[in-house]
C-alpha positions in Angstrom: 95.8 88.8 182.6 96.5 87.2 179.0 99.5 85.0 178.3 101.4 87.9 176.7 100.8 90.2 179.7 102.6 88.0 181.8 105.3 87.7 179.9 106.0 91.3 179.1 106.0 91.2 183.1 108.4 88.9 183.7 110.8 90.2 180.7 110.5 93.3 182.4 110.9 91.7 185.9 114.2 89.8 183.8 115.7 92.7 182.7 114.6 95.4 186.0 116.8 97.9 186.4 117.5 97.9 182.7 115.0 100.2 180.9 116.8 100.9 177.4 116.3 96.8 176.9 113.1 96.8 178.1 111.8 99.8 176.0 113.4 97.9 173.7 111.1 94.6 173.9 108.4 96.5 174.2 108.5 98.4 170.5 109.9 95.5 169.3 106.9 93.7 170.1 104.3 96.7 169.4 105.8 96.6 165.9 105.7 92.9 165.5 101.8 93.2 166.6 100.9 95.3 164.2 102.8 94.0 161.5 101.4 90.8 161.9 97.8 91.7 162.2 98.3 93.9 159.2 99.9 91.2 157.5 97.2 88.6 158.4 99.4 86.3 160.3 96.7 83.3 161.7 96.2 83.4 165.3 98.9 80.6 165.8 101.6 82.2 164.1 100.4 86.0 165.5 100.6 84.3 169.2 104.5 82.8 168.5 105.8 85.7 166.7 104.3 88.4 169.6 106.0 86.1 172.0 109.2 85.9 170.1 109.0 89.4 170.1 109.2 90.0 174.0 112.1 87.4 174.6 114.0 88.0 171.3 116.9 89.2 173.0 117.2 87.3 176.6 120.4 86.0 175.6 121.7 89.6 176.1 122.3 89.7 180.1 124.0 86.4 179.8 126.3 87.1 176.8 126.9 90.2 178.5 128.4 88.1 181.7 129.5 85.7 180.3 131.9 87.1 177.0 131.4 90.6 178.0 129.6 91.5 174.9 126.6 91.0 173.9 127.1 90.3 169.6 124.4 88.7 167.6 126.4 85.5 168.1 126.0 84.8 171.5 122.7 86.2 171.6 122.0 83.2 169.3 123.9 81.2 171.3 122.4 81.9 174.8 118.7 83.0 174.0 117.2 79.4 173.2 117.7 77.9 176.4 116.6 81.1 178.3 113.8 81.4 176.7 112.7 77.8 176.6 112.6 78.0 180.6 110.6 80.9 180.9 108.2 80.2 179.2 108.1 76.4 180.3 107.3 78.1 183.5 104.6 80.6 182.2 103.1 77.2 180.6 102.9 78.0 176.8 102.8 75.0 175.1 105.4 73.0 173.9 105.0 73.7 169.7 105.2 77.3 170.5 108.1 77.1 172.4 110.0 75.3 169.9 109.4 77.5 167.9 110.1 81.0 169.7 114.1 79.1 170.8 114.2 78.8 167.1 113.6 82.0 166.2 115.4 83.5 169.4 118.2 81.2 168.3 118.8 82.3 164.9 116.4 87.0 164.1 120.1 87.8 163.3 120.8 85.6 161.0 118.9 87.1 157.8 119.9 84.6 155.1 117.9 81.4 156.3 114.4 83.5 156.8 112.0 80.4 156.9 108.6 81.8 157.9 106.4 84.8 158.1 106.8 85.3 161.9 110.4 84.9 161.4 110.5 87.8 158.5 107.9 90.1 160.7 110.5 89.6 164.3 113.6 90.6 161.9 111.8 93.9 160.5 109.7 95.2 163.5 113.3 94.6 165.4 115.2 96.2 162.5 112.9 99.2 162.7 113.7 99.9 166.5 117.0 99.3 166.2 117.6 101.7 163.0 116.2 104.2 165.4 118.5 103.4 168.8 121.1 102.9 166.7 120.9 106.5 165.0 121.4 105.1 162.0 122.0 107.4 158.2 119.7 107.6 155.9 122.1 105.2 153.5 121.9 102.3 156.1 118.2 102.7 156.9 117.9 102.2 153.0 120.5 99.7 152.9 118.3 97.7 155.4 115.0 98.6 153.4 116.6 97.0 150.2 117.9 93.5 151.9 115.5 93.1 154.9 112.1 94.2 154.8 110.1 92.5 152.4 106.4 92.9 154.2 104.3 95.0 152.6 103.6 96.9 155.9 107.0 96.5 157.1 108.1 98.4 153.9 105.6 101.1 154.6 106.4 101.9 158.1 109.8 102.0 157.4 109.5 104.0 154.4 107.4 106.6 156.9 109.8 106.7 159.7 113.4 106.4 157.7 112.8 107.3 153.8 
């Protein structure tokens, strides 16, 4: 079993009992794959960003406990450290896991978009949540015009919203 396979099993072991956040993982990921690869992302950055993909939201459960909400701010908040231990313990190496807690730490904030990974996790999770969010056609194209900036994140948006 790859490195990825095991952690889409663990997230899913993490969040068991819990299948709307783990669907969610999941297409947020498939997205991010394929954006990626149709992007030409190199292998590191392809490897990082499919993990960010799958952990993106851990901070969710504890937010949920601990403020009783789960807002992009405490997501933000909670998700580095999370994150940082699981995959300490799935032994990924260290420059990857600094960089998924940064990107945990920070895919909703949209203004400080530093990398390709980082603009590839922010789309492919825009594009699931525009969907389980049953969001108009005005804020699908409202997030077209300010987020997605990928040539193939454009397109798939454009396909499924536009």
């Amino acid at each position: 079993m790859n490195d990825i396979n095991k952690l889409k099993k663990e997230m899913i072991i993490y969040y068991a009992g819990d299948a709307k956040r783990i669907q969610h993982f999941i297409k947020v990921h498939s997205f991010a794959k394929m954006i990626g690869e149709l992007e030409q992302l190199p292998g590191d950055k392809q490897e990082i960003l499919e993990v960010a993909a799958l952990v993106h939201d851990i901070g969710i459960k504890v937010s949920e406990e601990k403020y009783g909400n789960c807002n992009g701010t405490h997501q933000e908040e909670e998700g580095p450290a999370l994150a940082e231990t699981m995959l300490v313990q799935l032994r990924f190496a260290p420059r990857l896991i600094e960089r998924v807690a940064y990107l945990v730490g920070h895919h909703h904030t949209y203004t400080q978009i530093d990398g390709l990974d980082y603009q590839i996790l922010v789309e492919a999770d825009f594009l699931v949540n525009i969907y389980e969010d049953d969001l108009d056609e005005d804020a699908a194209k409202t997030a077209y015009d300010r987020i997605f900036k990928t040539t193939t994140g454009k397109e798939i948006c454009r396909a499924m919203f536009l």
